[in-house]
N, CA, C and O atoms as a printed pandas DataFrame, in Angstrom:
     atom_number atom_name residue_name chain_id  residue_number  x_coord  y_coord  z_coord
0              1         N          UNK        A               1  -99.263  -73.007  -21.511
1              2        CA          UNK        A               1  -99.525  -71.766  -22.194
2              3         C          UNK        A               1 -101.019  -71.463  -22.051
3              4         O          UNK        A               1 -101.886  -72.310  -22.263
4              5         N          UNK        A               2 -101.241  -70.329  -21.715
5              6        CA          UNK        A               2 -102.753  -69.991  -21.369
6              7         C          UNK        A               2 -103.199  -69.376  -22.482
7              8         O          UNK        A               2 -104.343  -69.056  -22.159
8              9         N          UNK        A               3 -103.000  -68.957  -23.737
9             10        CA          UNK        A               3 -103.904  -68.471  -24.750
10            11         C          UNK        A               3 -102.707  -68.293  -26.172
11            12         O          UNK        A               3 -101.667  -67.664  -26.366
12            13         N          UNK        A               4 -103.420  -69.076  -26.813
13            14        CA          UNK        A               4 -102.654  -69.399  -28.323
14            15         C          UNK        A               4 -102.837  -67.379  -28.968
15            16         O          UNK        A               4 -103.387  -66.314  -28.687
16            17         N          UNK        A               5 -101.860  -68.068  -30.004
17            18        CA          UNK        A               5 -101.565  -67.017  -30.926
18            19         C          UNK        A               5 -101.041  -67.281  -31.912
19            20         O          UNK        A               5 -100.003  -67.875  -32.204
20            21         N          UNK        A               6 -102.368  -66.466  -32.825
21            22        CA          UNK        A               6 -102.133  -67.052  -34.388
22            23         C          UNK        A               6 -101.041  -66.545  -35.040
23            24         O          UNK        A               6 -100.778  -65.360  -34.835
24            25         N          UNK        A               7 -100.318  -67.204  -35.808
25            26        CA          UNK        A               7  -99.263  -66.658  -36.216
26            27         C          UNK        A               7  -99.977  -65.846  -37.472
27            28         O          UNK        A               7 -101.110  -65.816  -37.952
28            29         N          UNK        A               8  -98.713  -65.205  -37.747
29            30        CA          UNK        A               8  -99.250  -64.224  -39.314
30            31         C          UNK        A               8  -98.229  -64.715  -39.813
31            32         O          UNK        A               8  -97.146  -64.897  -39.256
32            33         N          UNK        A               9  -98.727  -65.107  -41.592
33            34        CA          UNK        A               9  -98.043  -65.500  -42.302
34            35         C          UNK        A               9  -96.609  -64.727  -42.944
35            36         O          UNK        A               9  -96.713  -63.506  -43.059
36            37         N          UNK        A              10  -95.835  -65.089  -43.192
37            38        CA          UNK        A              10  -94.913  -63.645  -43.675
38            39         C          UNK        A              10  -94.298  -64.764  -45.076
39            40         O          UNK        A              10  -94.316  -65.947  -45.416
40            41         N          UNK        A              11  -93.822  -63.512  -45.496
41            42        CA          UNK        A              11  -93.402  -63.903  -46.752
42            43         C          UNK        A              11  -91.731  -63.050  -47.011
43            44         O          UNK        A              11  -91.499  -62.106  -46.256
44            45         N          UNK        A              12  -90.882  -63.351  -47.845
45            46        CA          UNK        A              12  -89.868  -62.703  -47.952
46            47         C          UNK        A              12  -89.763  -62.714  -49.415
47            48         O          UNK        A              12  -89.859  -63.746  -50.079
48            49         N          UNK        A              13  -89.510  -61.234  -50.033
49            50        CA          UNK        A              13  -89.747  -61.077  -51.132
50            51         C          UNK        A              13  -88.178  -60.232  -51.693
51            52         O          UNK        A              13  -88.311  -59.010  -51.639
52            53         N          UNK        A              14  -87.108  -60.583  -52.081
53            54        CA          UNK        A              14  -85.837  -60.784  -52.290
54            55         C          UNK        A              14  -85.807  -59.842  -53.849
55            56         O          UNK        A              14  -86.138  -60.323  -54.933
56            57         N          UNK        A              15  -85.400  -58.630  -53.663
57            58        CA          UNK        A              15  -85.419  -57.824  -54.744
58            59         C          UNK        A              15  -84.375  -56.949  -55.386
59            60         O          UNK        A              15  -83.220  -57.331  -55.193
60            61         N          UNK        A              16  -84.524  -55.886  -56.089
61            62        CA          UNK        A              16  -83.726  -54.890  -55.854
62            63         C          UNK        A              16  -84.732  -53.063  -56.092
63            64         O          UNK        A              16  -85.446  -52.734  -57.039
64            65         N          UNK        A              17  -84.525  -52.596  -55.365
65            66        CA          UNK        A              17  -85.372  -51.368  -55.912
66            67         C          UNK        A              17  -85.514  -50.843  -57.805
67            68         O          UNK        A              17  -86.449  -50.405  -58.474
68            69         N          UNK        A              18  -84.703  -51.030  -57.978
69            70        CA          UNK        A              18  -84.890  -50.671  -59.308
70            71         C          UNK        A              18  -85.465  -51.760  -60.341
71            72         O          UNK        A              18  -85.247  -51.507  -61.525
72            73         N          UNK        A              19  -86.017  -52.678  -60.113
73            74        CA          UNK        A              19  -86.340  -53.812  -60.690
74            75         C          UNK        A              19  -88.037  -53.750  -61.198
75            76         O          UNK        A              19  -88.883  -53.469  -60.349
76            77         N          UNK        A              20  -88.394  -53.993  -62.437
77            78        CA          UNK        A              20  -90.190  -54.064  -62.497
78            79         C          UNK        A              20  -90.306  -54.865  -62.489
79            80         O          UNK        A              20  -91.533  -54.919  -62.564
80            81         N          UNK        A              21  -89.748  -56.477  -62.423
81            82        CA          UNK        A              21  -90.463  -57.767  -62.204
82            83         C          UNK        A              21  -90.659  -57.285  -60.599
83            84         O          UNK        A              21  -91.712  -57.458  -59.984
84            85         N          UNK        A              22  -89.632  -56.742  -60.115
85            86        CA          UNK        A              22  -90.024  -56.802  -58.101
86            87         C          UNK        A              22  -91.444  -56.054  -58.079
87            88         O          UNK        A              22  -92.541  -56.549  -57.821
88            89         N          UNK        A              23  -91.126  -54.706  -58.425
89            90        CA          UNK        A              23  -92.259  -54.135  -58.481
90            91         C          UNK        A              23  -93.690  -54.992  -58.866
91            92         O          UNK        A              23  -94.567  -55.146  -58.016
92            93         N          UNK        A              24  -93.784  -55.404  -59.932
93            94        CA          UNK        A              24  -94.736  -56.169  -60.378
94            95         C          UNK        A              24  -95.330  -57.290  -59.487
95            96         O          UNK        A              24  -96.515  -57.568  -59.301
96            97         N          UNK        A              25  -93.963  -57.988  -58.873
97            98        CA          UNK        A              25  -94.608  -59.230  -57.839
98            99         C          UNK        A              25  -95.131  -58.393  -56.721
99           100         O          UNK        A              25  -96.164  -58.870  -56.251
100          101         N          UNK        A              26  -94.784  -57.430  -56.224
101          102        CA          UNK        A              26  -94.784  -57.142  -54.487
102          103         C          UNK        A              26  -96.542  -56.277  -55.102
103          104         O          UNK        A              26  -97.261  -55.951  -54.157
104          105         N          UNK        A              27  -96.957  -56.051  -56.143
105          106        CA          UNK        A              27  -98.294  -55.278  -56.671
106          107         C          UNK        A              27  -99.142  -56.571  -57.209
107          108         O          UNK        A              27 -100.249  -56.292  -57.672
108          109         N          UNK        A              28  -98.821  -57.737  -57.206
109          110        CA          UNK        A              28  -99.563  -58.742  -57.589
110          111         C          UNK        A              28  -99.718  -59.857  -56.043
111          112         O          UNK        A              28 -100.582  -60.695  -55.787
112          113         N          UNK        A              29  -98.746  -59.512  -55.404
113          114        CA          UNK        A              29  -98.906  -60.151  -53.734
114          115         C          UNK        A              29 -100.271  -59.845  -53.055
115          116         O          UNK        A              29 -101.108  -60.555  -52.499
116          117         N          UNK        A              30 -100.163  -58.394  -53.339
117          118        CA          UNK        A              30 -100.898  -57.556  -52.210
118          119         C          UNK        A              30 -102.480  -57.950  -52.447
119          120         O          UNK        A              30 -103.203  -57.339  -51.661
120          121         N          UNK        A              31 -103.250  -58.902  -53.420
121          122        CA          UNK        A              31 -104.712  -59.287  -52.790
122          123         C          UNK        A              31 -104.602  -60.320  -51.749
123          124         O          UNK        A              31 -105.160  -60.234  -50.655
124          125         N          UNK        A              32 -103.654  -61.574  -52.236
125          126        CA          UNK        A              32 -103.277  -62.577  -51.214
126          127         C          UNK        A              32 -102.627  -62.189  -49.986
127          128         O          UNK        A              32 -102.904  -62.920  -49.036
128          129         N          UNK        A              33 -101.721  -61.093  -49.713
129          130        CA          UNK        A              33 -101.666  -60.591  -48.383
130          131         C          UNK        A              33 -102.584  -60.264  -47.862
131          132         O          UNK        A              33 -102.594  -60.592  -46.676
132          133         N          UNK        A              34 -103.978  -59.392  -48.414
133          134        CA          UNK        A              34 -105.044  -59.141  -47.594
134          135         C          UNK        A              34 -106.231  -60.302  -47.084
135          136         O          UNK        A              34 -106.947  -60.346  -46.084
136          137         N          UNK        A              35 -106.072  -61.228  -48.295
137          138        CA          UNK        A              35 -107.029  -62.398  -48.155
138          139         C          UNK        A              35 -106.358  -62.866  -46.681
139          140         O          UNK        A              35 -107.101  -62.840  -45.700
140          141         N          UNK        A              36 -105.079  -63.256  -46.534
141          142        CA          UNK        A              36 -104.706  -64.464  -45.873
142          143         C          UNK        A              36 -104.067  -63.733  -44.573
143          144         O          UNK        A              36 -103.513  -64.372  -43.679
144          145         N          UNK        A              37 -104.264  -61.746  -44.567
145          146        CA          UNK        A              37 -103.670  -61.671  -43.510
146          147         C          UNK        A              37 -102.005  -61.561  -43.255
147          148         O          UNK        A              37 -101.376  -61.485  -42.199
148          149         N          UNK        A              38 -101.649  -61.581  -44.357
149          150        CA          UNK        A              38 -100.045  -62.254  -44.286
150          151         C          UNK        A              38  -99.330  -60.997  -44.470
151          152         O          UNK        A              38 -100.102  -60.062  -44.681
152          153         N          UNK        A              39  -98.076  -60.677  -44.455
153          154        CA          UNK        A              39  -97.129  -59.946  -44.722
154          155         C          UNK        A              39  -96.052  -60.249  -45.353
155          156         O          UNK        A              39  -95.469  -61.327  -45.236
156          157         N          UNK        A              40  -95.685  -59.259  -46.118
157          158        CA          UNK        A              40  -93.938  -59.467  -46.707
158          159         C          UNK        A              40  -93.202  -58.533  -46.253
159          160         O          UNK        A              40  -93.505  -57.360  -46.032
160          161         N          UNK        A              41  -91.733  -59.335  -46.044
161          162        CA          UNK        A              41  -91.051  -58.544  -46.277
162          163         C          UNK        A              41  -90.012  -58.508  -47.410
163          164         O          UNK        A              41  -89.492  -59.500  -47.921
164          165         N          UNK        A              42  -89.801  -57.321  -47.706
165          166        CA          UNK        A              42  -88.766  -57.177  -48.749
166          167         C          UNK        A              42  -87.722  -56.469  -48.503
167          168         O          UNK        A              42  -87.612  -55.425  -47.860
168          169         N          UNK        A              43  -86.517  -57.455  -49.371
169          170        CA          UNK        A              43  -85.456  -57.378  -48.961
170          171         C          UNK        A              43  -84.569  -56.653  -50.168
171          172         O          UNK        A              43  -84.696  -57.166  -51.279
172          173         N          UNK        A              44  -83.754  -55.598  -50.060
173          174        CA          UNK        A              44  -83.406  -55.254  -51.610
174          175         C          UNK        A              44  -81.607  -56.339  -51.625
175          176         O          UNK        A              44  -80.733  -56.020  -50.820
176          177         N          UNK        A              45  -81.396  -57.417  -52.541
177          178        CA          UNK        A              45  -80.222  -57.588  -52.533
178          179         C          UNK        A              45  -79.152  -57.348  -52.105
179          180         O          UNK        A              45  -78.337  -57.943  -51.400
180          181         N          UNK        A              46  -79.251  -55.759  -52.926
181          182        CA          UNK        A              46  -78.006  -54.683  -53.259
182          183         C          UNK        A              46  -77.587  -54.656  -51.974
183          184         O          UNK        A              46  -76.387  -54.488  -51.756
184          185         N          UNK        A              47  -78.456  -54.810  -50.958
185          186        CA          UNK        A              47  -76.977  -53.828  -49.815
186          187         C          UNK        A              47  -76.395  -54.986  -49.125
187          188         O          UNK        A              47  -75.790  -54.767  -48.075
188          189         N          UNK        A              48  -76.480  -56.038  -49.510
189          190        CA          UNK        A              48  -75.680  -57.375  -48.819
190          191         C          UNK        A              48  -75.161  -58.431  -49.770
191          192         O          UNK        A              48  -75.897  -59.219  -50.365
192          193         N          UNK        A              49  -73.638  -58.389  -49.886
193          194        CA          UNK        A              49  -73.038  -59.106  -50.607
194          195         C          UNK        A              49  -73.426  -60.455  -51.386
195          196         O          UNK        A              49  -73.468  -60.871  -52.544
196          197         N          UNK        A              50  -73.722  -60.960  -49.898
197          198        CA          UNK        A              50  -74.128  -62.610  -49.997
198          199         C          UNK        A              50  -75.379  -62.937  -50.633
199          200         O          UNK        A              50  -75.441  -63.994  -51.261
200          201         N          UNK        A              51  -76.442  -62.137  -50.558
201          202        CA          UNK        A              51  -77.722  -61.548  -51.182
202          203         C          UNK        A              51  -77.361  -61.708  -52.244
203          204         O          UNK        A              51  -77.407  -62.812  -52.785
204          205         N          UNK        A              52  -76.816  -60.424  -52.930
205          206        CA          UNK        A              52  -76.857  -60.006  -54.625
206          207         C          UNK        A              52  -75.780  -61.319  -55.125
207          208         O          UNK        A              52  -75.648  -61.493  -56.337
208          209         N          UNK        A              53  -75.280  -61.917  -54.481
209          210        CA          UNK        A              53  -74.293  -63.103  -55.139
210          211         C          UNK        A              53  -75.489  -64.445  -55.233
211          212         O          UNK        A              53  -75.360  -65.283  -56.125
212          213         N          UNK        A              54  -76.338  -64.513  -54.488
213          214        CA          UNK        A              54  -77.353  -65.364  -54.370
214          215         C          UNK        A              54  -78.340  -65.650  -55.192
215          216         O          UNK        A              54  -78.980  -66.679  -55.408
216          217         N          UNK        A              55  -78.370  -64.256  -55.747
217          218        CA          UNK        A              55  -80.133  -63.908  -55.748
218          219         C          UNK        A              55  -79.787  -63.082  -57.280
219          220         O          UNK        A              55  -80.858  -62.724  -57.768
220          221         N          UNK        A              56  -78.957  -62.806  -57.892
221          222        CA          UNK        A              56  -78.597  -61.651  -58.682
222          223         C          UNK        A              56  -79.226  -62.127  -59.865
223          224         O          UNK        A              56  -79.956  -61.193  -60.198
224          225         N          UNK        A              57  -79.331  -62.847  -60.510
225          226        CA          UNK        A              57  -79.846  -62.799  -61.945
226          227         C          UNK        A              57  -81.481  -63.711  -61.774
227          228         O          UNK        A              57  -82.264  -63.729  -62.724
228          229         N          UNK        A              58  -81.827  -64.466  -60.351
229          230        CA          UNK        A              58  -83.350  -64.505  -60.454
230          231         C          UNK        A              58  -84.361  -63.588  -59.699
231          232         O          UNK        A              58  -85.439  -64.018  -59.286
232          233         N          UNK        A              59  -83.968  -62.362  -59.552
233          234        CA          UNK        A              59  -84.832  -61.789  -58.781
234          235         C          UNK        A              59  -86.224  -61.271  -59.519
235          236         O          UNK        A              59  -86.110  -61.081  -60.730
236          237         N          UNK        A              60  -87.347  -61.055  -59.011
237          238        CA          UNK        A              60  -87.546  -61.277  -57.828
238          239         C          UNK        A              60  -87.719  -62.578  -57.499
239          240         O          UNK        A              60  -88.010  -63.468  -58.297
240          241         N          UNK        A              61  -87.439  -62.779  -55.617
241          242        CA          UNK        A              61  -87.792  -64.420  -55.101
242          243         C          UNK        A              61  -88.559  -64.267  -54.193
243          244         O          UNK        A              61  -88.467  -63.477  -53.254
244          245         N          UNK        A              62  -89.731  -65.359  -54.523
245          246        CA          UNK        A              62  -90.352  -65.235  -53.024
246          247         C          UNK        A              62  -90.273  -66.578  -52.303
247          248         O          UNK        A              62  -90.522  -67.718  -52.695
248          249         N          UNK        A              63  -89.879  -66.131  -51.208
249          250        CA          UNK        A              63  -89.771  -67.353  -50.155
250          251         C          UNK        A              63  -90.652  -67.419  -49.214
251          252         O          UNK        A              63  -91.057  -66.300  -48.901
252          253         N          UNK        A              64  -91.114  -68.264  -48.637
253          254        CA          UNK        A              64  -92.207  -68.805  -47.271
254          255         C          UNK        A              64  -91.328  -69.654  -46.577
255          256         O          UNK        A              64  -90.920  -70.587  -47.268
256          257         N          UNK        A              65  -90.766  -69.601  -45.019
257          258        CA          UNK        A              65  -90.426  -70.480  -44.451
258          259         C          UNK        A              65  -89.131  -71.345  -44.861
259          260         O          UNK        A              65  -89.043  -72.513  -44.484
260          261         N          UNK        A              66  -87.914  -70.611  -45.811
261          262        CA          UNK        A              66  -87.174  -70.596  -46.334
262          263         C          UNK        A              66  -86.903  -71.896  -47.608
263          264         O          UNK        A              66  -85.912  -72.574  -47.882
264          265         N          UNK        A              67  -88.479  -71.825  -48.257
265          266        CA          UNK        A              67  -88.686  -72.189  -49.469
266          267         C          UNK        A              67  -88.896  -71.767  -50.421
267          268         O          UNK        A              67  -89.911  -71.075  -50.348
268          269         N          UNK        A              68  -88.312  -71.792  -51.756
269          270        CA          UNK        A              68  -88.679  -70.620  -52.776
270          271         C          UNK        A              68  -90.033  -71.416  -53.339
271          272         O          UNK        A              68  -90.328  -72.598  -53.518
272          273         N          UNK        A              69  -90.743  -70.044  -53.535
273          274        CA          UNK        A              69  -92.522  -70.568  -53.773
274          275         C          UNK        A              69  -92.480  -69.680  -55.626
275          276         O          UNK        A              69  -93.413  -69.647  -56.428
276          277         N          UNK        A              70  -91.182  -69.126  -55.782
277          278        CA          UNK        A              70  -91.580  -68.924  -57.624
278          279         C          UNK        A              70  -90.421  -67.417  -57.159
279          280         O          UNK        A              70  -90.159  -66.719  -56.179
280          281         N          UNK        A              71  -89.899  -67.616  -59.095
281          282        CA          UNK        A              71  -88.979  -66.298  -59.180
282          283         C          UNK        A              71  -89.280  -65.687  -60.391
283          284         O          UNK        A              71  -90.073  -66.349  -61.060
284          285         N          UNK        A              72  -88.928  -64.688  -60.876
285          286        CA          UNK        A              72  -89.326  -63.808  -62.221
286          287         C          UNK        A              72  -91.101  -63.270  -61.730
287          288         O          UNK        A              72  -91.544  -62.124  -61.666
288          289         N          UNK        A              73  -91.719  -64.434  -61.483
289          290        CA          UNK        A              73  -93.504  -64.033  -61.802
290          291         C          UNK        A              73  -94.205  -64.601  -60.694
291          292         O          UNK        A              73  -93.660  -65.675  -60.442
292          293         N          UNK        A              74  -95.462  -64.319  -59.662
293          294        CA          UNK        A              74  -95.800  -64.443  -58.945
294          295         C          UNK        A              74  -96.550  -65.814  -59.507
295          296         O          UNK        A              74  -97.157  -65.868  -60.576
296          297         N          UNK        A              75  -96.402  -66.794  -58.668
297          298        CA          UNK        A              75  -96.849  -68.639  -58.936
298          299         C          UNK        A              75  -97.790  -68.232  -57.798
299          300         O          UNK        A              75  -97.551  -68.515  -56.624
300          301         N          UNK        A              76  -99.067  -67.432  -58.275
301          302        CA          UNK        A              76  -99.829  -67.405  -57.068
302          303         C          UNK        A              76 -100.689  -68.658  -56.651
303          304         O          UNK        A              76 -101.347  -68.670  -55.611
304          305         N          UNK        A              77 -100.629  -69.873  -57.673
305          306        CA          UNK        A              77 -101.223  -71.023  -57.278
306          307         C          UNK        A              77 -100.274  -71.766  -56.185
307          308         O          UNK        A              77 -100.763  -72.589  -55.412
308          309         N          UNK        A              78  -99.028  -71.467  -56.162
309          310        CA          UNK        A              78  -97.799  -72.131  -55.193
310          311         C          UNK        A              78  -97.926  -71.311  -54.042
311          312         O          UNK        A              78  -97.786  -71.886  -52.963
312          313         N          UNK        A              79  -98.226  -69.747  -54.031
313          314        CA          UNK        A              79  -98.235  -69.179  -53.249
314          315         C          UNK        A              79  -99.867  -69.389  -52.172
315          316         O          UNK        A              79  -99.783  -69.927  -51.068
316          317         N          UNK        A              80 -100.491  -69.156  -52.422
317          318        CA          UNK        A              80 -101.988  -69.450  -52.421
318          319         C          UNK        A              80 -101.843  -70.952  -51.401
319          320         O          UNK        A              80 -102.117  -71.142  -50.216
320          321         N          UNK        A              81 -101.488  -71.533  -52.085
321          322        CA          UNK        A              81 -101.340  -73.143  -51.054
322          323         C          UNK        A              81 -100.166  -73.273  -49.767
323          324         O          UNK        A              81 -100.423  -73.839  -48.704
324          325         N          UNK        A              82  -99.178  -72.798  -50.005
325          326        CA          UNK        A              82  -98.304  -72.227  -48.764
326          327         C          UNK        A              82  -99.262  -71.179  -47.823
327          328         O          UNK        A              82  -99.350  -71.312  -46.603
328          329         N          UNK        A              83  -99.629  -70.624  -48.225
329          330        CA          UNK        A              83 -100.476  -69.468  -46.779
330          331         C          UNK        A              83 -101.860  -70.078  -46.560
331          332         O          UNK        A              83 -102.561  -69.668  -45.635
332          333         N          UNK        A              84 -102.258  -71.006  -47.350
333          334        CA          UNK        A              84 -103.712  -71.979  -46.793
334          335         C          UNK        A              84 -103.091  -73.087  -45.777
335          336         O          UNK        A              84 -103.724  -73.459  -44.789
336          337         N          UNK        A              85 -101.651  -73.642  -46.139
337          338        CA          UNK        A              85 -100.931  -74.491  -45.847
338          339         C          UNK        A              85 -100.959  -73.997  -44.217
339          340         O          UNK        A              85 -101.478  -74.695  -43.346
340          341         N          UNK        A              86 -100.284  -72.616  -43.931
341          342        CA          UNK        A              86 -100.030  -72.482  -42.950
342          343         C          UNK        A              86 -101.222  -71.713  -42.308
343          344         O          UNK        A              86 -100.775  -71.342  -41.223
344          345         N          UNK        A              87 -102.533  -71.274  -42.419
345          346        CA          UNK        A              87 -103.455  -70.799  -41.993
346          347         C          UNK        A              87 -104.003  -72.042  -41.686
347          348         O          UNK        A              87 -104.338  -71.941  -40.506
348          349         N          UNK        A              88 -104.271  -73.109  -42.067
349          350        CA          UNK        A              88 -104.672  -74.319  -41.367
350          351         C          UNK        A              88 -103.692  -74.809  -40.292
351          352         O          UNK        A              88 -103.911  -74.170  -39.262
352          353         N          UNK        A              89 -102.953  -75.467  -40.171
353          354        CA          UNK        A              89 -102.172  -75.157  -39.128
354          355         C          UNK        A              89 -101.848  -74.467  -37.876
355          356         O          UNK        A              89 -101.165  -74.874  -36.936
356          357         N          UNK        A              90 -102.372  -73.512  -38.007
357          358        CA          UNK        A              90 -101.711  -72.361  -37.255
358          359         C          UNK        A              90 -103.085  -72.427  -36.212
359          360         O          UNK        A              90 -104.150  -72.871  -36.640
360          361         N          UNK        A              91 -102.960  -72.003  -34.992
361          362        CA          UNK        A              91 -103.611  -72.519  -33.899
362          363         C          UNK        A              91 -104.783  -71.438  -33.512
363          364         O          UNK        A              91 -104.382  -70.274  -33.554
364          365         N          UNK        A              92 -105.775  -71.562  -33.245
365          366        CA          UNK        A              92 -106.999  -70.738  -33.412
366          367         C          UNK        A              92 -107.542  -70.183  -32.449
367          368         O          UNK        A              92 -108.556  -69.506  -32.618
């Protein structure tokens, strides 16, 4: 391979539109997305069965790398160490 590439962190943020804990996490994400570069995506439950059967009474979830890093309230100290976790790592 002739020239690395840094990955960008992503995040998956497991919701439903009508929700203010979602709201609240995906507005409490957004300094640590800019610090670390990272992205989310968000996913609303509702339009996939297996989702809202999954996910239905802890939303919001945020996952990294298909680990849950905190649900209801942003664990930005859990979160914070997952995207340092993988910004060290990640090839320069």
């Amino acid at each position: 391979m002739t020239g690395a590439v840094n990955a960008v962190a992503s995040l998956t943020l497991y919701g439903r539109a009508w929700c203010h804990l979602c709201d609240d996490m995906r507005a409490a994400l957004e300094p640590l997305l800019a610090e670390f570069g990272a992205r989310v995506e968000v996913v609303d439950i509702d339009t996939d069965p297996s989702l809202e059967a999954r996910y239905n009474d802890w939303v919001p979830v945020l996952m990294h790398e298909g680990v849950e890093l905190c649900h209801y309230h942003l664990d930005e100290t859990r979160v914070r160490a997952a995207l340092t976790a993988q910004s060290a790592s990640s090839p320069r």
